[in-house]
N, C-alpha and C positions, 0 to 999 in steps of 0.2 A: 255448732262448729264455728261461725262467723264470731260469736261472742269470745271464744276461744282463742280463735287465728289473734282477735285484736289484743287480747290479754296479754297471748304471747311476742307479740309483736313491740306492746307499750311496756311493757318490764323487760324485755332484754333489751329494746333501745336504752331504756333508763339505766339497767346495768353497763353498758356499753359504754354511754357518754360519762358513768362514774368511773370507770377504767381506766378510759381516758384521762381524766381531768387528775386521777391516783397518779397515771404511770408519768402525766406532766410534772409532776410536783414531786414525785420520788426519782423522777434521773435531774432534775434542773440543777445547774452549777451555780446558778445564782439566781436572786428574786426575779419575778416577773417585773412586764414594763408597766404593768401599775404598782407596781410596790415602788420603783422608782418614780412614778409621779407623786405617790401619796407621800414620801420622803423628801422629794424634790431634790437628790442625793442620786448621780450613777453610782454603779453597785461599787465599782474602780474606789469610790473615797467614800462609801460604808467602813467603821473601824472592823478590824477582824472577827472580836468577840461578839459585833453584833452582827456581821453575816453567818456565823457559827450559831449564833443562836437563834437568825431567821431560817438559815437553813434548816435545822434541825428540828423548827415548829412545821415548818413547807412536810418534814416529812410524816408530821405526827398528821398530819391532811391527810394524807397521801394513804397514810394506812385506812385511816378512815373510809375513803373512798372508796381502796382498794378492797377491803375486808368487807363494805356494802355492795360493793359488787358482785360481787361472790356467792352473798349469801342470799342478793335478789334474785339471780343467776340457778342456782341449785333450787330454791325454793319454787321457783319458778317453775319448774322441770318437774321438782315432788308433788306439785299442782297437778301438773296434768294427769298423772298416774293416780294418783290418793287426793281426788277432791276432796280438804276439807276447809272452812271456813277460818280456822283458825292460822292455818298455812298462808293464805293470802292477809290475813291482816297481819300477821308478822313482816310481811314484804314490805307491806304499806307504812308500819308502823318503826321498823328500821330503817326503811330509805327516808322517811319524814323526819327522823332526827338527826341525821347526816344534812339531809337537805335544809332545815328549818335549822339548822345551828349554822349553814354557810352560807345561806342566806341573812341572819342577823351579822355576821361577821361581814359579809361585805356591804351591806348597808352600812355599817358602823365607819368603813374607810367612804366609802361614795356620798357620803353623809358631811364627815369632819373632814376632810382631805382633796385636794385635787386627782387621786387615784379614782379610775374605772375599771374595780375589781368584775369577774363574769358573772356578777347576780343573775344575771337572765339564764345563764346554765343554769345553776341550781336550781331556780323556778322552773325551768324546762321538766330537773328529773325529777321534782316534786307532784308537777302535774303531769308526767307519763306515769307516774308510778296511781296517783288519782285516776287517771283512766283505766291502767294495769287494773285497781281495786274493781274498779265499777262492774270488768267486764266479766273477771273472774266469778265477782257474786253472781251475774247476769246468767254465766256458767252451769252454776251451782243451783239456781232458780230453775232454767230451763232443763236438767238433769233431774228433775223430782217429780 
């Protein structure tokens, strides 16, 4: 049961803060204050076609996020009723490539730029969804 409690505890945080980080980037009116530092540009004298078209990437995140949320979320839930093995590693295995592609993306600005995009979020839901895996198998071990 304690294996359990922690499973669901570390994937619906990890759902939780991708929600967040989705529903950030799908209502923002304009780039975040590191995309202004990594520009070194306020948004005010970005030309229009390229706040259109930062916006419009901000959203394609956003779904991303949103749509791993969702699916860590319900997946999550199909866990605990129908333990099987391959349920939990699709969690692990979706949130890992939302994570590990936002992760290379903001290194890529923290790297070349004066911008401090939230790297350390997405390492965050990278490794809740890492513990989410662990405890789930830990689950599935102590259920046999």
């Amino acid at each position: 049961m304690k294996n359990e409690r922690i499973a669901n505890v570390a994937n619906y945080l990890a759902a939780a803060v991708a929600l967040y980080m989705g529903t950030l980037y799908l209502t923002a009116n304009s780039f975040m204050s590191y995309h202004s530092e990594a520009v070194s540009h306020p948004w005010s004298e970005v030309e229009s076609s390229f706040q259109c078209l930062i916006l419009a990437l901000m959203r394609v995140v956003a779904g991303g996020f949103i749509a791993t949320a969702i699916v860590i979320a319900v997946l999550q839930k199909k866990f605990t009723s129908d333990r099987k093995l391959w349920i939990s590693s699709l969690i692990l295995i979706q949130g890992l490539i939302v994570t590990l592609t936002s992760t290379y993306a903001t290194l890529i600005i923290r790297l070349h730029t004066p911008g401090k995009p939230p790297t350390y979020l997405a390492i965050a839901i990278g490794a809740l969804l890492i513990i989410g895996f662990i405890f789930n198998y830990r689950t599935l071990k102590s259920n046999k």
